[in-house]
Residue, then its C-alpha position, 0 to 999 in steps of 0.5 A: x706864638x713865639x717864634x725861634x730864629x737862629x743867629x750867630x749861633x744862638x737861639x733868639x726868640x722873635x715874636x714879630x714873625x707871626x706878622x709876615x703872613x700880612x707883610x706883602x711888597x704891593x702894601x710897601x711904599x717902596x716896592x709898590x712901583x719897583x721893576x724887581x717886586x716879582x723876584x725881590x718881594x721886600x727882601x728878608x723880614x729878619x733884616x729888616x727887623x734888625x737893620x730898621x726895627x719893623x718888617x715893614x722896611x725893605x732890606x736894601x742889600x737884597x734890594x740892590x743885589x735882586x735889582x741889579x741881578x734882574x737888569x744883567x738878565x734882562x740886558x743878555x735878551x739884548x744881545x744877538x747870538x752870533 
């Protein structure tokens, strides 16, 4: 099954999207102890593909953005309204 992603405008046929149903972030070394894995979950397979060659690799922009994201919302619990 070949499947047609956009990008830049233009169809690009990717074969490797049939694997995401088996990519989940518990298998990836990187996310398996990550505080964000809820909310991050590997980040986008596509970025992956592209930036490293395998969807089995984290999106890093993602990864930065969710973590950093997650740690602001978690600090405002800290604070006490007035």
């Amino acid at each position: 099954m070949l499947h047609l992603v956009m990008k830049a405008g233009s169809i690009i046929p990717l074969p490797i999207f049939p694997k995401k149903h088996h990519r989940f972030p518990m298998k990836m070394s990187e996310c398996a102890d990550c505080f964000a894995i809820s909310v991050f979950g590997g980040g986008c397979l596509y970025a992956a593909q592209v930036t490293h060659g395998s969807i089995w690799t984290v999106d890093e922009r993602v990864c930065f953005q969710a973590k950093t994201i997650l740690e602001w919302m978690l600090s405002l619990l800290t604070i006490t309204p007035y």
